[in-house]
C-alpha positions as CSV (number, residue, x, y, z in Angstrom):
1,X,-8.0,-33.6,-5.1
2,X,-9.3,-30.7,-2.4
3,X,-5.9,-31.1,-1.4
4,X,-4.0,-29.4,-4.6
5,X,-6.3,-26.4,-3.7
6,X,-4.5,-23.7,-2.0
7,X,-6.9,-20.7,-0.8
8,X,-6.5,-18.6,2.0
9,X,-9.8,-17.3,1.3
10,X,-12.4,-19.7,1.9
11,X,-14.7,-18.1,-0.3
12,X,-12.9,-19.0,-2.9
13,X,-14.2,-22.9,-2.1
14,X,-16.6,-24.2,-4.2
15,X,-20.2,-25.2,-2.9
16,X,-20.1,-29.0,-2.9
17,X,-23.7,-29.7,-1.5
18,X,-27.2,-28.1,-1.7
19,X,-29.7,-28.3,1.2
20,X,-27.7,-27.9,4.0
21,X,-27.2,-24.1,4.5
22,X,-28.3,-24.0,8.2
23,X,-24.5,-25.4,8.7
24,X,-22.5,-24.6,5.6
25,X,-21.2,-21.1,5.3
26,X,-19.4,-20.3,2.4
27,X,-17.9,-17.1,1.1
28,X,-17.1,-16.6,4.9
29,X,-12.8,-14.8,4.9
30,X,-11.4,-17.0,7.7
31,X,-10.4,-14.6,10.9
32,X,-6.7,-13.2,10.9
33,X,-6.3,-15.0,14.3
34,X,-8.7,-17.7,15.9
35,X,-9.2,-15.7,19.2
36,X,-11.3,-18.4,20.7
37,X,-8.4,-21.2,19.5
38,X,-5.7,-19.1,21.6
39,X,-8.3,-19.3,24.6
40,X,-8.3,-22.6,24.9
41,X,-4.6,-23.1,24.5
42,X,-4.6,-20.5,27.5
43,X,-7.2,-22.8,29.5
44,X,-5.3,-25.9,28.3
45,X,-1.7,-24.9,29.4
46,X,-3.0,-23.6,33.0
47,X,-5.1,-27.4,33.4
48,X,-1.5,-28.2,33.5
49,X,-0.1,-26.2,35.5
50,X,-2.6,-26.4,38.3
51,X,-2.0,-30.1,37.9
52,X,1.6,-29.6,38.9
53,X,0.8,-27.4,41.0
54,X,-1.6,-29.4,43.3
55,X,2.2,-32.0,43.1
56,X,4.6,-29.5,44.2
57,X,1.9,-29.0,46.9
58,X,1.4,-32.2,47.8
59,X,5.4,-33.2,47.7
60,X,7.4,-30.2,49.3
61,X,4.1,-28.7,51.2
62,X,1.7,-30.4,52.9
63,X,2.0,-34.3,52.6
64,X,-0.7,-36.1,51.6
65,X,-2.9,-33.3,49.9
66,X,-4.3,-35.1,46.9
67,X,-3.2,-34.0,43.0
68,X,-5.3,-32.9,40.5
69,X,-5.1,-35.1,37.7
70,X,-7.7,-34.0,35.8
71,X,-5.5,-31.3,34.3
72,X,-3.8,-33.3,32.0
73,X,-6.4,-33.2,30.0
74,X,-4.9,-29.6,28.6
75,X,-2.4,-31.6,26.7
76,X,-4.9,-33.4,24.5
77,X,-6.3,-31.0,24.1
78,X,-3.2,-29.3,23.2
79,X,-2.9,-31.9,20.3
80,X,-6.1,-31.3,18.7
81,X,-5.5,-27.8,18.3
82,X,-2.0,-28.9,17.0
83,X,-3.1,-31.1,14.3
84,X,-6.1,-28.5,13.1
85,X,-3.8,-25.0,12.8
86,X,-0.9,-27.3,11.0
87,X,-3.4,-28.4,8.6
88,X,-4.4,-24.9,8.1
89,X,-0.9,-23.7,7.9
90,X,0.1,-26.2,4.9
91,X,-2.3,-25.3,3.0
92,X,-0.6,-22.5,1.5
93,X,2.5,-24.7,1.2
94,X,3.7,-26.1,-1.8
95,X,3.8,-29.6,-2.2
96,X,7.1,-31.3,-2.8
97,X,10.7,-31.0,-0.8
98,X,10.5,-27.2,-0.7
99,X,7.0,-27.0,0.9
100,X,8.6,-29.9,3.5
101,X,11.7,-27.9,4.1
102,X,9.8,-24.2,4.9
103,X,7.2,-25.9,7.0
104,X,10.3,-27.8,8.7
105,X,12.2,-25.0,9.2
106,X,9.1,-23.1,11.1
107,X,8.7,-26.0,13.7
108,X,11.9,-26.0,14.3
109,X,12.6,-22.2,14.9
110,X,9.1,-22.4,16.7
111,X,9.7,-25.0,19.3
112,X,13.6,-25.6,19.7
113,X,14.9,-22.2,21.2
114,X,12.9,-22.2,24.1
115,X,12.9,-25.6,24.9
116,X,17.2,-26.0,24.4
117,X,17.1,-23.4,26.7
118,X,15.0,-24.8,29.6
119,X,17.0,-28.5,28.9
120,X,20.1,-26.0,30.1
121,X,19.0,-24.0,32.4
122,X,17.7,-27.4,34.4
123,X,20.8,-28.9,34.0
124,X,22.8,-26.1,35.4
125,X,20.4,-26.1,38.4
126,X,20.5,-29.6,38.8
127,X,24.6,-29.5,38.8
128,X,24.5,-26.2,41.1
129,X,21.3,-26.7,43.2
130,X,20.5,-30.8,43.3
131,X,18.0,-30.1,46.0
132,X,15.7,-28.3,43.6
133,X,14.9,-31.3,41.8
134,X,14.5,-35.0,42.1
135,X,15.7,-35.7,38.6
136,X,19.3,-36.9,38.0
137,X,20.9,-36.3,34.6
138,X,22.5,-39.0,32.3
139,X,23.9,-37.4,29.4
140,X,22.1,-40.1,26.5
141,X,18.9,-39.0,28.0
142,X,19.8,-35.3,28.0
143,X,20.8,-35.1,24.6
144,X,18.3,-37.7,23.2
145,X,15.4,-35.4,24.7
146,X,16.9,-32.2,23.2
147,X,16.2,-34.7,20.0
148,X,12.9,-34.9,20.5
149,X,13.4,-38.7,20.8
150,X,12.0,-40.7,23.4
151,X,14.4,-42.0,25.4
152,X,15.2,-43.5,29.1
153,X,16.4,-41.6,32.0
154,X,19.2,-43.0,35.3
155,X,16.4,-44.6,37.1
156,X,15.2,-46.8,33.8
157,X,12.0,-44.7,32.8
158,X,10.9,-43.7,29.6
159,X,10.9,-39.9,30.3
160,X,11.7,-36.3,28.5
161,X,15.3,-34.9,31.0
162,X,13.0,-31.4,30.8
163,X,9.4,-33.0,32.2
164,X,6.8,-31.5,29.9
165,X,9.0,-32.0,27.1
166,X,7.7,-35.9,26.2
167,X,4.4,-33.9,24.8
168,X,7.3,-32.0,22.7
169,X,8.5,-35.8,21.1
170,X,5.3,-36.3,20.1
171,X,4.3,-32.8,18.6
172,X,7.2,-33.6,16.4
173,X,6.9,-36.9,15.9
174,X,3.4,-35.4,13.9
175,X,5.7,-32.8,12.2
176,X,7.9,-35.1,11.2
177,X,4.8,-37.2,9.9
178,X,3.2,-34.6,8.7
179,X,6.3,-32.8,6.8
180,X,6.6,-36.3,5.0
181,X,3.5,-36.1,3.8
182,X,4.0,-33.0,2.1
183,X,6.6,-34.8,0.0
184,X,4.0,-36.5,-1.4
185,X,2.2,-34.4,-4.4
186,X,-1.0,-36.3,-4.8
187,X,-1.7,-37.9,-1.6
188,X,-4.0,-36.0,0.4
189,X,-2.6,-35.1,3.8
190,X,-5.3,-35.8,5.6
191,X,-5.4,-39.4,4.0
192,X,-1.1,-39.9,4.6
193,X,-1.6,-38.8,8.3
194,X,-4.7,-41.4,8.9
195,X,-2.5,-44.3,7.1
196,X,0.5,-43.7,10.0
197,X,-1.3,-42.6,13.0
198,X,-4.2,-44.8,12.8
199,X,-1.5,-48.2,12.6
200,X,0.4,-46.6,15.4
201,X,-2.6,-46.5,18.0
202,X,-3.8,-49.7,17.0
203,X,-0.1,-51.3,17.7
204,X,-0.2,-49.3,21.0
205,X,-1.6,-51.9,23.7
206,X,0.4,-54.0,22.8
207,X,3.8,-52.5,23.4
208,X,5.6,-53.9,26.2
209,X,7.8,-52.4,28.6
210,X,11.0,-54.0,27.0
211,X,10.2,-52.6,23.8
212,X,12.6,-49.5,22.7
213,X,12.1,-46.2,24.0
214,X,10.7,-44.9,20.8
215,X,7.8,-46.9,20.9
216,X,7.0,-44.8,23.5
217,X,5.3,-42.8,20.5
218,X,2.7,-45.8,20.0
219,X,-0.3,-44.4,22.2
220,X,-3.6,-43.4,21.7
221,X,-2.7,-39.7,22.1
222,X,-1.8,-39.8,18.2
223,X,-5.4,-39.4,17.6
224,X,-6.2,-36.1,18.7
225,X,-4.0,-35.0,16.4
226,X,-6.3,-36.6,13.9
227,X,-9.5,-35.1,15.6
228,X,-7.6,-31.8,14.7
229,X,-6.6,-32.2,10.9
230,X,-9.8,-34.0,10.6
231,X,-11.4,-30.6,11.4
232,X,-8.9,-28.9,9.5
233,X,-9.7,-30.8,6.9
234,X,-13.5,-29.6,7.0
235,X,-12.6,-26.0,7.7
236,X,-10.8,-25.6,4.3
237,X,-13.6,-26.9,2.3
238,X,-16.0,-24.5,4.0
239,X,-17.7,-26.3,6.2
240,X,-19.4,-24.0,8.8
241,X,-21.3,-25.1,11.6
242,X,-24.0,-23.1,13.1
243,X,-23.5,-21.2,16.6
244,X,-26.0,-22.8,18.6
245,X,-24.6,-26.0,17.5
246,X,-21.1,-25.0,18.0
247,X,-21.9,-24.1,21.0
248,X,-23.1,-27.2,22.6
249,X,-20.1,-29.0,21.0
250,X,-18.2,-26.6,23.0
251,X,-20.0,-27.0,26.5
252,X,-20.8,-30.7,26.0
253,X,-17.2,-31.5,24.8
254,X,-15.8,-29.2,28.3
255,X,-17.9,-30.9,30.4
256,X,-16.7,-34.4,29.8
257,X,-13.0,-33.1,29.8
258,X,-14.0,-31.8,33.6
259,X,-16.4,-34.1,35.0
260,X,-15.6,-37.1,33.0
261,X,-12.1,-37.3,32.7
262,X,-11.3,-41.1,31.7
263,X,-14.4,-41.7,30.5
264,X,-13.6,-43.4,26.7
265,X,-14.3,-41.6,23.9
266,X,-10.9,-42.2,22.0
267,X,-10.1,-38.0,22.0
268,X,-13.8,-37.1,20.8
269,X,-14.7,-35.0,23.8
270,X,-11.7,-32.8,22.6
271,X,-12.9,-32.1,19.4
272,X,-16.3,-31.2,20.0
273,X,-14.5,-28.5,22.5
274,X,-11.9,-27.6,19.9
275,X,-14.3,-27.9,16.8
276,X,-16.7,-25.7,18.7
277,X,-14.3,-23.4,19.5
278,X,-13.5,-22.9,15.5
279,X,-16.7,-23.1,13.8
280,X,-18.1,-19.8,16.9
281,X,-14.8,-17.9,15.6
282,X,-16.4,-15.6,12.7
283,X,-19.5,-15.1,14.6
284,X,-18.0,-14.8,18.9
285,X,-14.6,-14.4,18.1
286,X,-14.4,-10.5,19.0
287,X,-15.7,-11.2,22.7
288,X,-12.7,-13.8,23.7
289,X,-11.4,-11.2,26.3
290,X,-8.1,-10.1,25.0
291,X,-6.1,-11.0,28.4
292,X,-6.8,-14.8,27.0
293,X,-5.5,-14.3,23.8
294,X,-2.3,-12.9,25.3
295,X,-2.8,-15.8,27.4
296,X,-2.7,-18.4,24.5
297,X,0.1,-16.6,22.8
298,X,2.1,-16.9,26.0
299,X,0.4,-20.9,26.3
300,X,4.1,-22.4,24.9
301,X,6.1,-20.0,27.3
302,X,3.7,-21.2,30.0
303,X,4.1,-24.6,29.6
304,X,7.6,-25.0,29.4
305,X,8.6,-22.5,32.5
306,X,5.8,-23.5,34.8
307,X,7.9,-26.6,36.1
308,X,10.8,-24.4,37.4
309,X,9.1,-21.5,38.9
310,X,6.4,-24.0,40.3
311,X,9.2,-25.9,42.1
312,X,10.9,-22.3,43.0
313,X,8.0,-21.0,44.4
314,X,7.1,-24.4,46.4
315,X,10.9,-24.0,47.8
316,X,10.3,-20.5,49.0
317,X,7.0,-20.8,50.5
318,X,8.1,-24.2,52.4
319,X,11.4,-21.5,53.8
320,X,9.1,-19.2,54.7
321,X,6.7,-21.4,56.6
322,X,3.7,-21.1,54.3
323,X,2.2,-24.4,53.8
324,X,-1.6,-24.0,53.4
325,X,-2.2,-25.3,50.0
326,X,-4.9,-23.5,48.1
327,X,-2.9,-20.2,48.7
328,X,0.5,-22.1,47.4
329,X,-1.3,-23.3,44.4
330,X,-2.7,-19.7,44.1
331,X,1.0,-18.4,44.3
332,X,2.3,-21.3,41.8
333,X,-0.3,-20.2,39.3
334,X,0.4,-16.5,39.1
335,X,4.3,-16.5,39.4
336,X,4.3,-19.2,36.8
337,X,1.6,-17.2,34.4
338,X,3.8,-13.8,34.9
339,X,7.4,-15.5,34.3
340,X,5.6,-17.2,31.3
341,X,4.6,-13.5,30.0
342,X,7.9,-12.3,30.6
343,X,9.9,-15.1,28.8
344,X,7.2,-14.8,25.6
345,X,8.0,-10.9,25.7
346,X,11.5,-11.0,26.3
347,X,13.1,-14.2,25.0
348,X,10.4,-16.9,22.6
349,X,8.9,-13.4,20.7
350,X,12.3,-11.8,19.5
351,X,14.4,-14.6,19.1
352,X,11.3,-16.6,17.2
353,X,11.2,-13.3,15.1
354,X,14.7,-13.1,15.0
355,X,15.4,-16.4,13.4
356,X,12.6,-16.4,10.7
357,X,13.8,-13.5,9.2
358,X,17.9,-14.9,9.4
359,X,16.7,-18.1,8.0
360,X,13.7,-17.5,6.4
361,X,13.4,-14.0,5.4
362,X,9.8,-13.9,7.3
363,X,8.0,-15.9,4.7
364,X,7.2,-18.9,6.3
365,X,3.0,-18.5,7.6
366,X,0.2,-18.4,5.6
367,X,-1.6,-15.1,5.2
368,X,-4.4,-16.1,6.7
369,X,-3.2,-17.2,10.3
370,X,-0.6,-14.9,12.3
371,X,3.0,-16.6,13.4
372,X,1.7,-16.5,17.1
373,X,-1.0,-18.9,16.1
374,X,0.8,-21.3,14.7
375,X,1.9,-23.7,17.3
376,X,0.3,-25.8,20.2
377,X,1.3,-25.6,23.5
């Protein structure tokens, strides 16, 4: 199997077809860091926030003024770019308990600082400052979410106590998936993700609302992870797609996410975004402008603070009288995008860096993709 082939050099693939050279590439080192990839996590996380934005605006501003709800299409986005960088990132992992175990250990220093911190900090506020937030906590729901199990809140709803954090259950729901699946020595990981995710979105219309909380998992979101280890999947057996061709998977697959929001194409109009993105890598990856690769690495900070300071700054500007909308979703989008910056530098960066080298000794990401690269959000 491919799959018992661990490269970081994709040179080192064999060729497994003639004729088609116009979109193979092979003998091609895969960049240190996927500049364009770290772009559109930057583009993806501030969809979302100008989405919440265009809320705050709408419910502590200026009644009335209509959301944005196109911008939830970052988090699919999101997911696709998930499922393709931890497809490249077990590569290099052995398979078996210990392979499981590091790449465990790496989600969970990755994502759970951050995000225990925010569940706290919002509960403090919430017990010092109710009128900051319309959220009331119930301590099953709190702890559940800090879980990363779905779970339901006072009012009855199947919702995360920290907001953004239900796109966290399912990120590791997929880990948790996907770390199983490197238990297994000679199943493909492409082929043991397909056989769980695939069931799952076919059970998903018909959940009903009585159902569990954790069935909350059964939706059709579980295939852009697919989309992503599909491409994966292709990346480390050297496919390369041409520019030109990459390119209009890029616009085309952007367009539909922006002008054609619900149309149906069961996460395909991510890919071609995200695929097109990865395959113009080794030949436009040096002009991604630098402040957007800073921008994706700060992407997770970004997401998970932008809730807070949006409602902060909403709160402040309503004080001070300032209700015109466009210059409050302005205000929203910096503050949040500079406190997002500040909490990578300051707080996810060292203690991230911190904990790898407590628990870890460092050794935990391929040598082929940099630690900042290595998570969605």
């Amino acid at each position: 199997m491919w799959d018992e082939m661990v490269c970081t050099n994709t040179g080192e693939l064999p060729q497994k077809r003639a004729g088609v050279s116009e979109i193979m590439g092979m003998g091609m080192r895969p960049p240190r860091i996927f500049a364009g990839l770290q772009a559109m996590r930057f583009l993806a996380a501030v969809m979302v926030v100008c989405t919440h934005a265009t809320f705050y605006v709408s419910t502590r501003l200026s009644n009335g003024f209509p959301v944005w709800d196109s911008g939830t299409q970052g988090v699919p986005l999101f997911f696709v770019i998930s499922g393709f960088v931890m497809t490249l990132s077990t590569a290099s992992l052995p398979r078996g308990t210990l392979g499981a175990r590091k790449f465990v250990a790496s989600r969970l220093i990755r994502i759970v600082p951050l995000y225990w911190a925010l569940n706290l900090l919002k509960l403090a506020q919430i017990l010092a400052l109710p009128a900051l937030a319309f959220a009331k906590p119930d301590v099953w729901n709190v702890v559940l979410s800090m879980l990363f199990i779905p779970s339901r809140n006072a009012e009855g709803a199947v919702e995360a106590f920290y907001g953004v954090g239900w796109t966290l259950d399912f990120e590791m729901f997929f880990y948790a998936v996907l770390a199983i699946a490197l238990m297994f020595r000679r199943i493909p990981l492409y082929m043991f993700m397909a056989a769980v995710l695939i069931p799952a979105v076919l059970v998903a219309p018909y959940r009903q609302e009585h159902w569990p909380a954790v069935t909350f998992l059964l939706n059709p979101l579980l295939l852009d992870f697919l989309w992503g280890v599909a491409i994966g999947h292709l990346y480390l057996r050297g496919v390369r797609v041409s520019p030109h061709v990459s390119l209009v998977c890029l616009v085309v697959g952007l367009t539909i996410v922006f002008a054609l929001p619900k149309f149906p194409l069961l996460g395909l109009q991510y890919a071609l975004a995200i695929g097109g993105a990865v395959f113009l890598e080794e030949k436009w990856g040096q002009r991604v402008p630098r402040i957007a690769v800073i921008g994706g690495d700060a992407s997770y900070s970004l997401y998970l603070v932008h809730p807070m300071v949006g409602v902060l700054v909403a709160v402040i500007l309503h004080r001070a009288g300032i209700s015109t909308p466009l210059a409050a979703i302005c205000a929203i989008l910096v503050a949040s995008t500079c406190a997002a910056y500040l909490t990578y530098v300051l707080f996810e960066r060292p203690i991230t860096g911190m904990l790898r080298r407590r628990f870890t000794g460092g050794q935990l990401t391929p040598a082929a993709l940099p630690a900042q690269s290595l998570t969605m959000h």
